[in-house]
C-alpha positions as CSV (number, residue, x, y, z in Angstrom):
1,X,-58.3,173.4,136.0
2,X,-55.8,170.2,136.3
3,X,-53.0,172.8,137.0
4,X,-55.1,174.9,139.8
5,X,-56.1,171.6,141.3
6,X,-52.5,170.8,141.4
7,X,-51.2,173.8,143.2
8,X,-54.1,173.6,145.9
9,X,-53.0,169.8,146.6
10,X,-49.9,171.0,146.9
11,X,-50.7,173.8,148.9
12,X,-52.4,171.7,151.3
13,X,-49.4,169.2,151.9
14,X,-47.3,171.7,152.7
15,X,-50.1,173.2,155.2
16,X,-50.4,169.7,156.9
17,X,-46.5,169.1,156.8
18,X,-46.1,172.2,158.8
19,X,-49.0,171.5,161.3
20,X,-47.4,167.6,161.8
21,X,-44.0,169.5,162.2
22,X,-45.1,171.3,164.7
23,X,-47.1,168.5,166.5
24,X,-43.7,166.7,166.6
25,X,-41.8,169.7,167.8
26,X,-44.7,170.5,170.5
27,X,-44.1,166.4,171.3
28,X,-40.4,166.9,172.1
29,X,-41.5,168.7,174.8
30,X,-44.1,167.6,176.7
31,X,-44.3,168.4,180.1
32,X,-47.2,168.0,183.1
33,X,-50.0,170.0,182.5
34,X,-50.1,171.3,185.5
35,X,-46.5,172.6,184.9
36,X,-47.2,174.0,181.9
37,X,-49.8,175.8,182.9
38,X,-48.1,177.1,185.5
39,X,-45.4,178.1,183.5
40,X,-47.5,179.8,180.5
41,X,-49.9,181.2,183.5
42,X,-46.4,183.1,184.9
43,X,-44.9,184.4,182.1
44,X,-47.9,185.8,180.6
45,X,-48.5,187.8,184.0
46,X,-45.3,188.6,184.7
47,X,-45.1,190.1,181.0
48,X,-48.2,192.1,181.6
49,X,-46.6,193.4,184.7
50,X,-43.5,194.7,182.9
51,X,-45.1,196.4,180.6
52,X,-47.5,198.2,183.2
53,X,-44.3,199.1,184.9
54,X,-42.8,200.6,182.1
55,X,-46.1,202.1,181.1
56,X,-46.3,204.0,184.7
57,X,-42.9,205.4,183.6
58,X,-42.5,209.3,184.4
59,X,-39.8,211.3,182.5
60,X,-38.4,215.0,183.2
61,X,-37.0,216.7,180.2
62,X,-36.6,213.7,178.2
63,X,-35.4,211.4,181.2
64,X,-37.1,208.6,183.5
65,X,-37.6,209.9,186.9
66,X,-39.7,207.6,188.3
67,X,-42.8,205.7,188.2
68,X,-46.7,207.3,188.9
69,X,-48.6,205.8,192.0
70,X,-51.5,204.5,189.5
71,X,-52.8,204.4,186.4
72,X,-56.0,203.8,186.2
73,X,-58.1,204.6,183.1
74,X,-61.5,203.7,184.8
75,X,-61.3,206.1,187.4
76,X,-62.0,209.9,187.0
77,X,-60.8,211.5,189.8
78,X,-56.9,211.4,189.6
79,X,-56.2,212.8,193.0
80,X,-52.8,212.7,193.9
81,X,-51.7,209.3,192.2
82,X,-50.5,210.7,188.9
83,X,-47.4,211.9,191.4
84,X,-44.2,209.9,191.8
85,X,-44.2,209.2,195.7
86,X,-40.7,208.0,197.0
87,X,-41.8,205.0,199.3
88,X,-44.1,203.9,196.5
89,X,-41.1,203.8,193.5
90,X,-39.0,202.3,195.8
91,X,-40.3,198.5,194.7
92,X,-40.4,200.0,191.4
93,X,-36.7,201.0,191.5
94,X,-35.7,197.8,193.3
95,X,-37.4,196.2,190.0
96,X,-35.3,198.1,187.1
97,X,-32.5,197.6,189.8
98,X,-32.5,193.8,189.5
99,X,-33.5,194.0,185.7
100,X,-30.2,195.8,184.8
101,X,-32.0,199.1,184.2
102,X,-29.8,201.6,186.3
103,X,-30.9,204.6,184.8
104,X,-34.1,205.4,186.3
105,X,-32.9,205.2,189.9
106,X,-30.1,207.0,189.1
107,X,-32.3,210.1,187.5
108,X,-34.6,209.5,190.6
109,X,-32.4,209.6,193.7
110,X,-30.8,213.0,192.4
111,X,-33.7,214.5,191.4
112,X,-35.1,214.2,194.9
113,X,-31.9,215.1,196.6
114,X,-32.8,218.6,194.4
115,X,-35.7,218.9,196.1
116,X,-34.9,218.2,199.8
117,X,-33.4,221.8,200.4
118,X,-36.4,223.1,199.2
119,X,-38.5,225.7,201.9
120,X,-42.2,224.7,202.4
121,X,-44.6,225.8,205.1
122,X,-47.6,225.2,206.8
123,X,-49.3,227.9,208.6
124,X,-46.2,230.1,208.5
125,X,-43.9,227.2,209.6
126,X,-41.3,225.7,207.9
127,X,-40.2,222.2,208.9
128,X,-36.1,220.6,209.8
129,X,-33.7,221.2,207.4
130,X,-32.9,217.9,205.7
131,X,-36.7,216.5,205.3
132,X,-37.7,214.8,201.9
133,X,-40.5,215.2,200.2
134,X,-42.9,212.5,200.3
135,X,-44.0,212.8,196.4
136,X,-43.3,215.0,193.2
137,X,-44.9,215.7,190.3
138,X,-43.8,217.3,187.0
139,X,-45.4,220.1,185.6
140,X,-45.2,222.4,182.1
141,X,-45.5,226.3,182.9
142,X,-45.4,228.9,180.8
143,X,-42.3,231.4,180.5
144,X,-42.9,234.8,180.9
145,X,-43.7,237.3,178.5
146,X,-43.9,234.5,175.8
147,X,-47.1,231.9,175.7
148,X,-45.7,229.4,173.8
149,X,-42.7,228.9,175.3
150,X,-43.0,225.8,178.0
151,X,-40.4,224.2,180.6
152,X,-40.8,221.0,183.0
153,X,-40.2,221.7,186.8
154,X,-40.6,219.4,189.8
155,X,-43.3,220.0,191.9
156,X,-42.5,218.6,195.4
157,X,-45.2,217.8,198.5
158,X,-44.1,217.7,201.5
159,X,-47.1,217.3,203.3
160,X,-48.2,220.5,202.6
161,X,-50.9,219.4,200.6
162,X,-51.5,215.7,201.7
163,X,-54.5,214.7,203.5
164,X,-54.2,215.6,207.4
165,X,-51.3,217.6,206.4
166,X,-48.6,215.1,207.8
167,X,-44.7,215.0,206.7
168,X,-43.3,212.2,206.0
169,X,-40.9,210.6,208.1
170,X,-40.2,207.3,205.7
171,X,-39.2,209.3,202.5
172,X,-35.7,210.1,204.0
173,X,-35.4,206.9,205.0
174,X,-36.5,204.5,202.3
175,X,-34.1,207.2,199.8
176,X,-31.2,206.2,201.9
177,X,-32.0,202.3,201.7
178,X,-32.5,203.1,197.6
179,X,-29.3,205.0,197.5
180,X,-27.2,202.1,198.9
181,X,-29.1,199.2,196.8
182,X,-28.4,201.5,193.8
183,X,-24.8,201.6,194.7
184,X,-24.5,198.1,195.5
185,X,-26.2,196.7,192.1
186,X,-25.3,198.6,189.7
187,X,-21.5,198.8,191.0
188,X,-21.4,202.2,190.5
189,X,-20.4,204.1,193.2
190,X,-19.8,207.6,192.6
191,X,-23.0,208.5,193.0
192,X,-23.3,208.1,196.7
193,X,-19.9,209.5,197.1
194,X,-20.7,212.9,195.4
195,X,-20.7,215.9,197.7
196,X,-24.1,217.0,197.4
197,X,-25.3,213.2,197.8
198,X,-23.4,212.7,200.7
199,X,-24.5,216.3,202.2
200,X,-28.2,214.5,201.6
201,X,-27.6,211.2,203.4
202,X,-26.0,213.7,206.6
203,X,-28.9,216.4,206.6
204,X,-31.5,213.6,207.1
205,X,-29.5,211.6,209.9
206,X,-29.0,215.5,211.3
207,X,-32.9,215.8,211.5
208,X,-32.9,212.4,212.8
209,X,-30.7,212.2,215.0
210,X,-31.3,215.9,216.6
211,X,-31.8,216.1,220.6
212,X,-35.2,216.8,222.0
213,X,-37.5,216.2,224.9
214,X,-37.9,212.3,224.3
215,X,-35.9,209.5,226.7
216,X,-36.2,206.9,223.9
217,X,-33.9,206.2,221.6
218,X,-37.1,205.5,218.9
219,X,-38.1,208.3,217.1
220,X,-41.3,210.1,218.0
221,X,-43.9,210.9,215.1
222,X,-47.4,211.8,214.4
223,X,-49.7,209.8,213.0
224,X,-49.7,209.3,209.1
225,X,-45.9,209.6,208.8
226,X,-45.3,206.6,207.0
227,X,-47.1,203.8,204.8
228,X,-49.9,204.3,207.0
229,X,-50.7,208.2,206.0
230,X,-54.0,208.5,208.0
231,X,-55.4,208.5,211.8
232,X,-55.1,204.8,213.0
233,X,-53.4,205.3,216.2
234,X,-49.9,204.8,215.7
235,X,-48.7,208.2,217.1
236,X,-45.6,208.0,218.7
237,X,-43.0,205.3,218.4
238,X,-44.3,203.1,215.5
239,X,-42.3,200.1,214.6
240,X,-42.2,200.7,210.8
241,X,-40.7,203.9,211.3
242,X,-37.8,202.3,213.6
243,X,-37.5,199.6,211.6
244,X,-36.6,201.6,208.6
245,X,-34.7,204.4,211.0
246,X,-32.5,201.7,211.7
247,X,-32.0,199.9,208.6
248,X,-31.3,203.7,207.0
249,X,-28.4,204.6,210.1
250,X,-26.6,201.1,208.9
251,X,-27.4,202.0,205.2
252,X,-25.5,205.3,205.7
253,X,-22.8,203.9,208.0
254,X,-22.0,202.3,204.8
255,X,-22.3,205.0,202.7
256,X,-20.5,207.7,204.6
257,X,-16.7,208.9,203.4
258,X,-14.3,209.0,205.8
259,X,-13.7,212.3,206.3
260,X,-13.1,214.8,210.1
261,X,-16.5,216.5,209.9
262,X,-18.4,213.2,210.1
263,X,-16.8,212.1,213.3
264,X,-19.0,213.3,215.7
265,X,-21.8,212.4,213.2
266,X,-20.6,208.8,213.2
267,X,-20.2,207.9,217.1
268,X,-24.0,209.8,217.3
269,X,-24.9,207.4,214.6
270,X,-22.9,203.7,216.3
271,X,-24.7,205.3,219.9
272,X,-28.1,205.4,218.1
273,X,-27.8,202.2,216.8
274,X,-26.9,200.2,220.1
275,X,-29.6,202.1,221.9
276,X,-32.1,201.6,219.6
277,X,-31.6,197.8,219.0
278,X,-31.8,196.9,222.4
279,X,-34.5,198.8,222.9
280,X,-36.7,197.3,220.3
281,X,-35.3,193.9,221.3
282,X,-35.9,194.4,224.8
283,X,-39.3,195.8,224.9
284,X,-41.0,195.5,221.6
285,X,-40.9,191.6,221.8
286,X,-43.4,189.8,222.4
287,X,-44.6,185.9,222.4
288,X,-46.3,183.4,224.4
289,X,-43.9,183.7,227.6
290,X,-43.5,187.2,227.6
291,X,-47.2,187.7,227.3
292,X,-47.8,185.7,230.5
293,X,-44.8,188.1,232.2
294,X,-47.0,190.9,231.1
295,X,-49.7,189.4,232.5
296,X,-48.4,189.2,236.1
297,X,-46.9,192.4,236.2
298,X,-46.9,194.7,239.1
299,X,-47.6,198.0,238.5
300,X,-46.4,201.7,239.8
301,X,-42.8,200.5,240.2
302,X,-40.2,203.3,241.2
303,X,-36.7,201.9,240.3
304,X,-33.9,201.2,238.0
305,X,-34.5,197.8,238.9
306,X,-38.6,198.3,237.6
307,X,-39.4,194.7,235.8
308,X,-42.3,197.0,234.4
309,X,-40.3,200.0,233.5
310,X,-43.3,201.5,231.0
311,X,-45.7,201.0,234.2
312,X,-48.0,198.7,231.6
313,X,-51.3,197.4,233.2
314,X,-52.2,193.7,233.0
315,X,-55.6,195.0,231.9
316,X,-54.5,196.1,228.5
317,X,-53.9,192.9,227.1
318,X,-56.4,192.4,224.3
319,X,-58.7,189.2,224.2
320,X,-58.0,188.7,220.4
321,X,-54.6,188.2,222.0
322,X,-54.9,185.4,223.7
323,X,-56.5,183.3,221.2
324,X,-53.6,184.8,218.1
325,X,-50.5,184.4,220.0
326,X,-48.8,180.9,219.0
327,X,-47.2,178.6,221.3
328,X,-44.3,178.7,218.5
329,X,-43.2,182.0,217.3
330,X,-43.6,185.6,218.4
331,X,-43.6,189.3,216.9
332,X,-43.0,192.5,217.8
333,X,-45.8,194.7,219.1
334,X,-47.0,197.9,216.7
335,X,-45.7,200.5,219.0
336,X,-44.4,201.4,222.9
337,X,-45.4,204.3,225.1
338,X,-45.5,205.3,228.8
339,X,-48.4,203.0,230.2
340,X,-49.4,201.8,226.5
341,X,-48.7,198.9,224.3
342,X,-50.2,198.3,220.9
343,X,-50.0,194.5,220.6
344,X,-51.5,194.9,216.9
345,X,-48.7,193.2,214.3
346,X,-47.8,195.5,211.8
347,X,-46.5,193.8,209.1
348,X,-44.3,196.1,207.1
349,X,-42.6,196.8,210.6
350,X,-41.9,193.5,211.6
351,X,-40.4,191.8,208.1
352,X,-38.2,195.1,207.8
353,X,-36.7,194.0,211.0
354,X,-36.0,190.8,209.8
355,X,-34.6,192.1,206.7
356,X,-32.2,194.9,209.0
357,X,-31.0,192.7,211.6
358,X,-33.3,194.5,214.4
359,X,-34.3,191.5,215.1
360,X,-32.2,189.2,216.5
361,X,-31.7,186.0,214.6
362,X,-34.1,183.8,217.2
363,X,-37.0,186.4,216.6
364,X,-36.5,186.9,212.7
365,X,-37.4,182.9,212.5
366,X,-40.0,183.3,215.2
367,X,-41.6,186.0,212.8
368,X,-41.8,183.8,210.2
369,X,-42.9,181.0,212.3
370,X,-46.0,183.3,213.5
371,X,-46.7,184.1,209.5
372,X,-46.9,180.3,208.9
373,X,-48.5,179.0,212.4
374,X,-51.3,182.4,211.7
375,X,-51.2,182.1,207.7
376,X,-55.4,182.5,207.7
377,X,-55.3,185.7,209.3
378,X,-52.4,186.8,207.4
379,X,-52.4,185.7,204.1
380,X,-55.8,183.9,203.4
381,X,-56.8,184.6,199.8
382,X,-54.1,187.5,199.4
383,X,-51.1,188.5,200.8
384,X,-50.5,190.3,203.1
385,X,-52.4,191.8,205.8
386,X,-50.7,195.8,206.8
387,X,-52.1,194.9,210.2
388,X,-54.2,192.2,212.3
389,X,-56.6,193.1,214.0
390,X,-58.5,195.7,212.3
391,X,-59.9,198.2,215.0
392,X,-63.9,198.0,214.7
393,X,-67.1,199.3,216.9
394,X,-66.4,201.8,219.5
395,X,-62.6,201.5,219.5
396,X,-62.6,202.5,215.4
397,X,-64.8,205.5,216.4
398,X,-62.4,206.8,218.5
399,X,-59.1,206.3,217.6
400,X,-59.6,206.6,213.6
401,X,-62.4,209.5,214.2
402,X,-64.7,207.4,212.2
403,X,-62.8,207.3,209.3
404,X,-65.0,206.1,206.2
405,X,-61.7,204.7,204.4
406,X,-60.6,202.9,207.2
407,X,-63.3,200.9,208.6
408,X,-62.6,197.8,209.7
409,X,-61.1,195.3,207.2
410,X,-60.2,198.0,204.8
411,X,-57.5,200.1,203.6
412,X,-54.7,200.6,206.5
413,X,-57.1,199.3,209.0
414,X,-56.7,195.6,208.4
415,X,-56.6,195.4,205.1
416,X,-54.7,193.1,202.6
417,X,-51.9,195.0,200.0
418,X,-50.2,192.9,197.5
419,X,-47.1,195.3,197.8
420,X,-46.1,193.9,200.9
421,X,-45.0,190.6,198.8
422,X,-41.1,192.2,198.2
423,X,-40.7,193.1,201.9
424,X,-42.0,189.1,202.9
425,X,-39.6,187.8,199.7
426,X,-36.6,189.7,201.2
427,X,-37.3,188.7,205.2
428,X,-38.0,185.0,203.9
429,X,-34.6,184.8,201.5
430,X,-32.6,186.4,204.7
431,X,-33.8,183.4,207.0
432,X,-33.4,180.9,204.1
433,X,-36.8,180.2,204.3
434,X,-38.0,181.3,200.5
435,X,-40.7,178.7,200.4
436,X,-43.1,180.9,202.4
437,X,-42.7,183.8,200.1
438,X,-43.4,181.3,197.2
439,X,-46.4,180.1,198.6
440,X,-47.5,183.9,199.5
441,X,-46.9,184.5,195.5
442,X,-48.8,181.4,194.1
443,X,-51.4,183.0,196.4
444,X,-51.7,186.5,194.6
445,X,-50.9,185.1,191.3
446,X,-54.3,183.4,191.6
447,X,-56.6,186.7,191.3
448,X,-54.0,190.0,190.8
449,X,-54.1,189.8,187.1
450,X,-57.5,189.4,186.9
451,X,-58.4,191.4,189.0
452,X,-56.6,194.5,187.4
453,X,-53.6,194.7,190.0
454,X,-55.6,196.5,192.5
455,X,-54.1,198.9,195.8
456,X,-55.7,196.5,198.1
457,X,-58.3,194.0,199.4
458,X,-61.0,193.9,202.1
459,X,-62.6,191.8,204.5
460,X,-61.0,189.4,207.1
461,X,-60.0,186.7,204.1
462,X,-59.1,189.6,201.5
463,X,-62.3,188.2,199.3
464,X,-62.9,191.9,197.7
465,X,-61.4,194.5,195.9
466,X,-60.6,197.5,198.2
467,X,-64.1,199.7,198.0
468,X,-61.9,202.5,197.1
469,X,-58.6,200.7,195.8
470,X,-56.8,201.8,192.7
471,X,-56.5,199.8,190.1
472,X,-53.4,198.8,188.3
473,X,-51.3,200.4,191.5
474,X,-47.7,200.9,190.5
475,X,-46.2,199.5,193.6
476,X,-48.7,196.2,193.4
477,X,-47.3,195.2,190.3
478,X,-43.4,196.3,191.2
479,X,-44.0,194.4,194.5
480,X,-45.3,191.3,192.6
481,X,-42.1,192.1,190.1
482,X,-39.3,191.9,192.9
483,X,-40.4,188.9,194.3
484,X,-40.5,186.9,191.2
485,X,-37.2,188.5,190.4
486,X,-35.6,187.6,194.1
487,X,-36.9,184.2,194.0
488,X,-35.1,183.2,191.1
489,X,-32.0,185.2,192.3
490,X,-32.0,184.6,195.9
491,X,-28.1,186.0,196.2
492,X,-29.6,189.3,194.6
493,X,-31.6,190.0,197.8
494,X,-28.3,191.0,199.6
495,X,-28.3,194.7,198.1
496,X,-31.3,194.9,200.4
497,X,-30.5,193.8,203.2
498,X,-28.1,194.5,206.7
499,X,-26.6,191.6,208.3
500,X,-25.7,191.6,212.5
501,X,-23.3,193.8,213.2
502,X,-20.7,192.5,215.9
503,X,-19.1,195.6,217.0
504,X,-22.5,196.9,217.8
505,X,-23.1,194.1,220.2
506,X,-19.9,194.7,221.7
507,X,-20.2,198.3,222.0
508,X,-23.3,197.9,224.0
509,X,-21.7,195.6,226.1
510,X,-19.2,198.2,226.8
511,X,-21.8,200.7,227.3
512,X,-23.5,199.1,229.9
513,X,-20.3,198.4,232.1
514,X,-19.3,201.9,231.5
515,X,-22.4,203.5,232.4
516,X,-22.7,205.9,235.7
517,X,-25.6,204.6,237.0
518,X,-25.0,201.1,237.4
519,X,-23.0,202.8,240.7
520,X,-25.9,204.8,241.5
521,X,-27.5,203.0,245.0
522,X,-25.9,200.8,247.7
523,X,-23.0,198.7,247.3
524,X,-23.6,195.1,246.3
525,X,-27.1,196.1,244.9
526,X,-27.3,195.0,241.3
527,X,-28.4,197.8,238.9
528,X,-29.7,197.7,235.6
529,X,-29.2,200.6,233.1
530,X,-32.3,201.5,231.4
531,X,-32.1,202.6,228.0
């Protein structure tokens, strides 16, 4: 009994030794509470990310492809996001990008370049030559003549089977902006310069770039062609889509080898890029004083000379308008057509041109200055609204058809996606202006965890879970995963983004001097070319 008593005394000093030992160790470093917490609070979601990320994680025989829209064990119905979209795994692939983990991207940019020659139809139709798919999934079939024999294809979805049966015109786009971060993190370049990759990057600027009936140099699409996949009324010249179309064309610029058959694909691609650019510039800007130019314009004007060349009425500015637009700061407008401007801000478009270098360097910071003067609308409880305002009452019935998804304050139709925290992280490191980003992600870090990483947020404030969002979204927690990971490598951001190009400015200088119809009219009448 003396003995046993012995060994529990001693047992017990050794117990407190270690807990005093590691009350002194805890003592060396004390920090603020609130920091700690902080810190502890980070880590612990930031680990939980990763290992949803990785968890998403698709492979094709034996390899990582890509990354699964969702994964959500609550929900039954599966739909379509157990397939590996391309503009959803590219946060994903930015992610393993900036973690060292080349692999994936790698597998996943040739993969898809396999399926872009592939022929689907609709109705009998097949679509350009060159178009990407805007999701895959990977299947097990049987051989034949022997049941227990299986092999993995890739099953592609053009659009084919999507809801409202769109294509998608960002796929092509956001796989060139992949292609050239991949090349420009990883160092390894022989990827983009293989034959059959570089016969990818020219087949999509080919069905890009191709002549048609439109006088714009922005590219003309349906509705649901992009990050917005359903009817909200931005057929036609959409600023996400020209935003990306001109961040890909500097992208490939880049990419492309030297070589006598892209020539004439080159100078279509340095014309583009002039036009365009100005264009946007020009006509897509918007703030306090060119809102009160709108606002006493003249209308039916027949001229080069036209001050209102799109024949816009006064009328169509919005009330909500008037009360958003700052006196410091400005944006540019959701989309342009013959006698129609959509003055809703679309945020995706708008911090892409930042990131791209659309935007000239005056409006980039007065985008950012808009974000911070309107961060209530904008942010509020979680960042970051896809558009402001949300259409409601008679104007939702008729442009979205009624559309039960998209009522107002929901889904695309004002509603709040986490996702959208890489593309504000990027546009925000570009301008040196991180600490909006920053506050954006102390935002989301509040309630994303908890609240199981959903695919968006409703109401005006972003107060609820999206009615029919997704939990634990792939590109919601990537999203969240790139910003942390730019924040605390600013320099890293660069593999994303295009910086001014002076020989662009100078060529449209060139252009305009050059061009034929500044001698159209009388002499010593001033002409302006319109683009």
């Amino acid at each position: 009994m003396v003995k046993a008593q012995k060994i529990r005394e001693s047992e017990l000093k050794q117990h407190i030794g270690r807990e005093n030992e590691g009350s002194s160790l805890k003592a060396a470093h004390v920090v603020p509470d609130t920091v700690k917490v902080r810190r502890v609070h980070s880590e612990s979601i930031e680990d939980e990310a990763w290992d949803l990320l990785r968890d998403s994680i698709v492979s094709y025989c034996n390899n990582p492809v890509g990354t699964i829209a969702a994964n959500d064990p609550s929900c039954p119905s599966i739909l379509n996001y157990d397939q590996v979209f391309i503009r959803d795994f590219v946060p994903s692939g930015i992610a393993f990008l900036l973690k060292g983990e080349y692999d994936i991207v790698r597998n996943f940019i040739l993969h898809t370049l396999q399926l872009q020659s592939w022929e689907k139809t609709m109705d009998c139709h097949s679509p350009g030559q060159g178009l990407m798919p805007a999701s895959f999934k990977v299947r097990i079939v049987h051989l034949d003549g022997d049941d227990s024999a299986t092999e993995e294809v890739l099953d592609p979805d053009f659009g084919e089977a999507a809801i409202g049966r769109v294509a998608p015109v960002d796929s092509g786009l956001w796989w060139i902006i992949l292609l050239r971060a991949y090349g420009k993190c990883s160092g390894d370049l022989t990827v983009q310069e293989r034959v059959d990759v570089q016969t990818g990057i020219k087949m999509i600027l080919k069905l890009c770039l191709a002549d048609g009936f439109d006088m714009f140099p922005t590219l003309l699409v349906t509705d649901g062609s992009c990050m917005i996949d359903r009817r909200i009324g931005i057929h036609g010249h959409p600023l996400e889509i020209q935003a990306l179309f001109y961040s890909a064309l500097l992208c490939a610029r880049e990419m492309l080898a030297p070589e006598d058959g892209s020539a004439d694909l080159i100078r279509a691609l340095n014309n583009r890029l002039v036009a365009l650019s100005f264009h946007i510039r020009e006509y897509y800007w918007i703030d306090m004083k060119k809102l009160n130019e709108i606002y006493r314009y003249n209308t039916e004007e027949y001229s080069y000379d036209a001050v209102n060349k799109f024949n816009i009425y006064p009328d169509q500015i919005p009330h909500w308008l008037v009360e958003f637009m700052p006196r410091r700061g400005g944006y540019l407008i959701g989309n342009l057509q013959p006698a129609h401007m959509d003055f809703r801000f679309f945020s995706l478009g708008n911090l892409w041109s930042v990131v791209s270098s659309l935007a000239t360097l005056e409006q980039s910071h007065a985008i950012l200055d808009l974000i911070e003067a309107k961060w209530a609308e904008l942010v509020a409880e979680m960042p970051f609204k896809i558009c402001y305002p949300a259409l409601e009452g008679q104007e939702w019935r008729i442009i979205t058809g009624s559309d039960p998804k998209n009522t107002p304050w929901s889904y695309h139709n004002g509603g709040s996606w986490p996702t959208l925290l890489w593309q504000l992280t990027v546009a925000c490191i570009k301008m040196n202006r991180p600490e909006i980003a920053e506050n954006a992600v102390r935002i989301a870090e509040r309630r994303i965890s908890k609240d199981k990483w959903p695919e968006y947020y409703d109401t005006k404030r972003a107060r609820f879970i999206g009615k029919q969002a997704r939990l634990f979204q792939t590109w919601s927690i990537a999203g969240y995963l790139v910003s942390k990971l730019l924040l605390a490598n600013p320099n890293a951001a660069k593999i994303l983004i295009n910086e001014e190009d002076s020989e662009l400015m100078n060529a449209f200088s060139c252009m305009i001097s050059a061009n034929p119809r500044r001698q159209r009219g009388s002499k010593g009448i001033k002409k302006r070319f319109i683009i």
